[in-house]
C-alpha positions in Angstrom: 4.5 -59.1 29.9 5.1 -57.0 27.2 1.8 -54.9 27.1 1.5 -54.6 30.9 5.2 -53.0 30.7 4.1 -50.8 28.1 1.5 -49.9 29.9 3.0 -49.1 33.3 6.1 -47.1 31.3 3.1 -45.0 29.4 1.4 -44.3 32.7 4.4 -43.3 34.6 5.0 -40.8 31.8 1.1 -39.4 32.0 1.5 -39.4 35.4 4.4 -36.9 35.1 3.2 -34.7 33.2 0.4 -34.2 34.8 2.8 -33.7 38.5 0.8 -36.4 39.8 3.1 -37.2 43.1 0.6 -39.8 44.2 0.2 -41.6 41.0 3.9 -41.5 41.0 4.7 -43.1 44.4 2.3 -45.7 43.7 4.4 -47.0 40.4 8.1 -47.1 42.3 9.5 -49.5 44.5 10.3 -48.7 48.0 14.0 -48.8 47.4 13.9 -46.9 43.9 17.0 -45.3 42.5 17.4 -42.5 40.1 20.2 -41.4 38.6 20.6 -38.0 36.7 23.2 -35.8 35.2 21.9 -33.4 37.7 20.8 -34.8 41.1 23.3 -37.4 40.3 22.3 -40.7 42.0 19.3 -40.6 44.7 17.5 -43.6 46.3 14.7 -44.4 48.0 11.0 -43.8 47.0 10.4 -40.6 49.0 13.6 -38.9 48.1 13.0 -39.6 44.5 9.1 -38.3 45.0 11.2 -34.6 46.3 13.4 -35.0 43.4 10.0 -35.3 41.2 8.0 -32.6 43.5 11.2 -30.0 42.7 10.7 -30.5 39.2 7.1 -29.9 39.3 7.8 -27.0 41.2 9.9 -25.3 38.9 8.3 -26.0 35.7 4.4 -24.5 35.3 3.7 -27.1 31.9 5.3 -29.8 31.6 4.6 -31.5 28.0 6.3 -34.6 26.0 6.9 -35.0 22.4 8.1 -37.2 20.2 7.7 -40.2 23.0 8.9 -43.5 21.6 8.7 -46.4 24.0 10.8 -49.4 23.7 10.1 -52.5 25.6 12.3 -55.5 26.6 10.5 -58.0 28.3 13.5 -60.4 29.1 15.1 -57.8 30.7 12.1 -56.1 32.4 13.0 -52.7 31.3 11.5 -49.6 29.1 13.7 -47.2 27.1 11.6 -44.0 26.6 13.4 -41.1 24.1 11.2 -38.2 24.5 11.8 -34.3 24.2 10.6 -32.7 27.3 9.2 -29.2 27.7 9.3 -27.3 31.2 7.2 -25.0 29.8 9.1 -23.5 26.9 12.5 -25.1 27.8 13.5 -28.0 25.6 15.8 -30.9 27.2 15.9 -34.3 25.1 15.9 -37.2 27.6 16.8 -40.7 27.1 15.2 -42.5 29.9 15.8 -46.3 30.7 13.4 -47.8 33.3 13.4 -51.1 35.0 10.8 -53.1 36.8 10.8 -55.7 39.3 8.4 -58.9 39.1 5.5 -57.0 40.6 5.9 -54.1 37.4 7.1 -51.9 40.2 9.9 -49.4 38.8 13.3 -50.1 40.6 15.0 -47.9 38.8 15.0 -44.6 36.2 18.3 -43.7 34.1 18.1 -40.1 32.3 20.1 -39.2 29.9 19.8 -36.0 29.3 21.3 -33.4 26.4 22.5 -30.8 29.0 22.9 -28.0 26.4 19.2 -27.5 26.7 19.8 -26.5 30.4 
């Protein structure tokens, strides 16, 4: 379970940057939730997909460094701490993903450092 966690977290990251909406709807639940600092709490695949598209809208690169990936299997989740770029603006972002039995996400925590904003 590990690896295939791993694997699903690292792809929903690639997917981002690379604003691929459809690759992105594919990985979440139906009744995903996301909760920010900004958009505060939103649920439901498609409204999170707007939130996503909005992003992609604003930001004409989007690049990730220093991406560390933890995994807890017994708990089905993924903690991701990753500086993200829209394009030269620098946010740090603790994320915290969870999964459901079928490795769908359910859910996506960011943290974010909002003096980068």
């Amino acid at each position: 379970m590990y690896t295939s966690l791993k694997s699903v977290a690292s792809q929903y990251f690639e997917s981002f940057r690379k604003k691929d909406l459809e690759s992105l709807y594919n990985l979440f639940d139906q009744q995903i939730t996301l909760y920010d600092p900004i958009v505060s709490l939103v649920k439901g695949r498609d409204n999170v997909i707007n939130v996503n598209k909005n992003i992609f809208d604003d930001c004409n690169e989007i690049k990730f460094t220093k991406q560390d990936i933890f995994i807890d299997s017994t708990k089905m989740c993924a903690i991701a701490e990753i500086e993200f770029y829209c394009d030269k603006k620098k946010i740090n972002v603790v994320d915290i993903i969870t999964f459901n039995q079928n490795l769908k996400i359910i859910s996506i925590r960011a943290y974010l450092d909002t003096k980068g904003l």
